[in-house]
C-alpha positions in Angstrom: 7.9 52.6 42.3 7.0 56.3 44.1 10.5 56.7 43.9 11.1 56.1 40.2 7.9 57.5 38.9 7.8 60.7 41.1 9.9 64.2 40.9 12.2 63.4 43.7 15.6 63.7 44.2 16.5 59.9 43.2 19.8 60.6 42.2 20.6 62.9 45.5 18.9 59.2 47.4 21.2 57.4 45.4 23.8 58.9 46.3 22.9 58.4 49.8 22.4 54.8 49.4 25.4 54.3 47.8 27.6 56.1 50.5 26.5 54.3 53.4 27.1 51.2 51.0 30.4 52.3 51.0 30.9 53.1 54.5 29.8 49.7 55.6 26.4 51.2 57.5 23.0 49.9 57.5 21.0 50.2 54.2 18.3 52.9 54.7 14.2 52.0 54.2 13.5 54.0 50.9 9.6 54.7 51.8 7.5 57.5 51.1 8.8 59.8 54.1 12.5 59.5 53.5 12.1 60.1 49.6 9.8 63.2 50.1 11.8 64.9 53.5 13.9 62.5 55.5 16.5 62.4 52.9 17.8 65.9 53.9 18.9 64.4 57.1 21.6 62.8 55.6 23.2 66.1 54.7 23.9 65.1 50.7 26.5 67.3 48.6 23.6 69.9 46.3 25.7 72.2 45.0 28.4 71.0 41.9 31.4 72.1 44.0 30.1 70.0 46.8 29.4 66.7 44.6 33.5 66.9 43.0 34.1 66.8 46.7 32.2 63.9 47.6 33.6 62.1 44.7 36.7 62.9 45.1 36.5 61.6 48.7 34.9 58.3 47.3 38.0 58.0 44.5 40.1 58.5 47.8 38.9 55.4 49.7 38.3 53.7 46.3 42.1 53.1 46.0 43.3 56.6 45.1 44.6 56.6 48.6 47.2 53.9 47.2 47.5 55.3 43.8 45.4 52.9 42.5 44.2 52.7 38.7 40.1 53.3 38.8 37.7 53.2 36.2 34.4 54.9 36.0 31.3 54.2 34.1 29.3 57.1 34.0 25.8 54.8 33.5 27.1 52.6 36.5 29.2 55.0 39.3 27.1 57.9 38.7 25.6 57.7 42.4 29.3 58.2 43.8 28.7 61.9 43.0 25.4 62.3 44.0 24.0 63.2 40.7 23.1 62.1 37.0 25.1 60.7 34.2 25.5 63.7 32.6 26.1 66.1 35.5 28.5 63.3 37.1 30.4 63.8 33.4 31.2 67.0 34.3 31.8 65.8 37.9 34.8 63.7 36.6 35.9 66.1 33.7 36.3 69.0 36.5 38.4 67.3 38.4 40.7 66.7 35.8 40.7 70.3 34.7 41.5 70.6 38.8 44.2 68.8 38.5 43.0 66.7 40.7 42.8 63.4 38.7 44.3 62.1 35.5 42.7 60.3 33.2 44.8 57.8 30.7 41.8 57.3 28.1 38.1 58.1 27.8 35.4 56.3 26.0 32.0 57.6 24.3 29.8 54.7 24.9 28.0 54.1 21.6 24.2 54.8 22.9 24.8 58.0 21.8 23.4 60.1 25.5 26.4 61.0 26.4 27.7 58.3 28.6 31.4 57.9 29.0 33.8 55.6 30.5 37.0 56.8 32.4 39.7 54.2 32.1 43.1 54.3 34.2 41.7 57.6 36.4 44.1 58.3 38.9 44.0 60.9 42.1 47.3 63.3 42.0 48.8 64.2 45.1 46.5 67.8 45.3 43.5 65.2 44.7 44.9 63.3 47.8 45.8 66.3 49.5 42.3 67.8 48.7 40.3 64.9 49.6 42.6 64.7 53.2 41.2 67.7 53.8 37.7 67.2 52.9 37.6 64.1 55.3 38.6 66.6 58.0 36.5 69.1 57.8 33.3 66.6 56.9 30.0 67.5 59.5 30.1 65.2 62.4 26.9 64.0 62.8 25.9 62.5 66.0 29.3 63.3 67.6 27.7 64.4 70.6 26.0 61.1 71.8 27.7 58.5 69.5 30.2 56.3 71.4 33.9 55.8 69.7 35.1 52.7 69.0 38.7 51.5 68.4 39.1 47.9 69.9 41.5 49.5 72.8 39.2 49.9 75.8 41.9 52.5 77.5 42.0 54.8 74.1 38.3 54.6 73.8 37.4 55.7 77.1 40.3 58.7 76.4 38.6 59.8 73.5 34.9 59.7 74.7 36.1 61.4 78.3 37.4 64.0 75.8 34.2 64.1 73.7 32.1 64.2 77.0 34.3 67.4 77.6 34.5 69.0 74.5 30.7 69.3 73.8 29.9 70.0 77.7 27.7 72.5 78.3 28.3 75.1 79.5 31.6 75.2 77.8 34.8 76.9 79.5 38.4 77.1 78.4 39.6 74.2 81.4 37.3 71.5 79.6 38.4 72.4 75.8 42.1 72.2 77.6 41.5 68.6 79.2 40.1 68.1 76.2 42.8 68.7 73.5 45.0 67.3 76.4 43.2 63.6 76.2 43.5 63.8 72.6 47.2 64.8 72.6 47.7 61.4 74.7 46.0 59.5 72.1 47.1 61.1 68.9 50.8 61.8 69.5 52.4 58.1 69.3 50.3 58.5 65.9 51.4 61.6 65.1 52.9 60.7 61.4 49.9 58.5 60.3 47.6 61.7 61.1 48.5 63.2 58.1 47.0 60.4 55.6 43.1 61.7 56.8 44.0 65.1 57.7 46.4 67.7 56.1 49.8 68.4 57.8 48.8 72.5 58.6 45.7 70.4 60.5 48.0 68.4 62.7 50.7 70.8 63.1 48.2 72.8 64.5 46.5 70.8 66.9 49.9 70.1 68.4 51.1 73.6 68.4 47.6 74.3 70.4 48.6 71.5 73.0 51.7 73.4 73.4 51.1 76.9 73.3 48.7 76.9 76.1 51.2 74.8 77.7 48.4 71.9 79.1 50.9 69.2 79.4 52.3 70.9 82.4 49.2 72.1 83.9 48.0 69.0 85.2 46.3 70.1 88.5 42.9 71.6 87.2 41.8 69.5 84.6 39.3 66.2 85.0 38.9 66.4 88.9 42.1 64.1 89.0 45.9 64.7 90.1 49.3 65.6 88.9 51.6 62.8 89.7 55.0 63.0 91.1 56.6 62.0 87.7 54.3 65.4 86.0 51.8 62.7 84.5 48.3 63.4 85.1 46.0 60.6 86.5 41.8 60.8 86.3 40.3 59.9 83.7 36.8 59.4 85.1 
């Protein structure tokens, strides 16, 4: 009732709600704290540029992904852009003007405030491209202490031994290098896939960084472990 009687960001908290909703996480406890500071925590999109990015991301993993047909009710889906009915109007309209979604039809609801319904909106491939990107460049909150989970015990403990390196303190060029190494392990069978979450520059880059400071064959300084006879590198502890 604080909530919905106060001036507070309700629709920047239900945005919030909504995302983690979305990402299958925990709901949050909406109490008097969270509403007047804690909020901020959670990083939401504030400016208009920021909120067509989050929405675009959410249209991505809605089905846009797959090309799927999506509709959106401005009076129901207006927390998947962080803001208002009206503002999350425009949300959806600049897109389109982006290029970045088509839209087959829209509907004026008859309440006469300006509600609208979006029926067969689709993501084009620069919405897909754009929302790729976004996903790649998103703040990684709680990186540094949060342990990755994939279900493969042998590529976890890879990509936390190169986590462990990556934000070591203090930092040097032969940790970033085992690093990017333990992730070149991990990521090159999966090279192709890459390219659905991040854009193709991104992973032709990481790889050409692997490369160019040539760490697959400089083995012998990275980890505390050993090159093997075969030119494989052994030590993952």
């Amino acid at each position: 009732m604080e909530l919905i009687k106060g001036a507070y960001e309700r629709y920047l908290i239900a945005g919030i709600c909504k995302q983690r909703t979305l990402d299958g996480k925990a709901p949050i406890l909406i109490d008097h704290q969270f509403i007047t500071e804690n909020y901020k925590n959670e990083n939401p999109p504030i400016e208009f540029e920021e909120k067509c990015f989050a929405l675009l991301k959410n249209l991505y993993h809605m089905g846009g992904k797959i090309n799927k047909d999506l509709e959106l009710n401005s009076t129901r889906d207006f927390a998947l852009g962080y803001a208002d009915a009206e503002e999350f109007c425009r949300i959806v309209e600049q897109l389109e003007d982006d290029y970045s979604i088509t839209i087959r039809k829209t509907h004026r609801m008859a309440r006469g405030n300006g509600s609208k319904v979006y029926i067969g909106v689709k993501m084009t491939s620069s919405g897909k491209e754009k929302a790729a990107k976004v996903l790649s460049k998103m703040p990684m909150v709680g990186l540094v202490s949060q342990e990755i989970t994939t279900g493969d015990l042998e590529t976890d403990q890879k990509i936390n031994h190169a986590r462990g390196f990556f934000f070591a303190k203090p930092q040097n060029m032969d940790k970033m290098r085992s690093a990017c190494e333990t992730l070149s392990y991990v990521l090159e069978p999966l090279r192709d896939d890459l390219t659905d979450v991040f854009s193709s520059k991104d992973v032709a880059d990481f790889f050409q960084l692997v490369n160019r400071f040539d760490i697959r064959h400089n083995k012998d300084t990275f980890c505390g472990g050993r090159a093997g006879g075969n030119g494989r590198f052994y030590g993952f502890q």
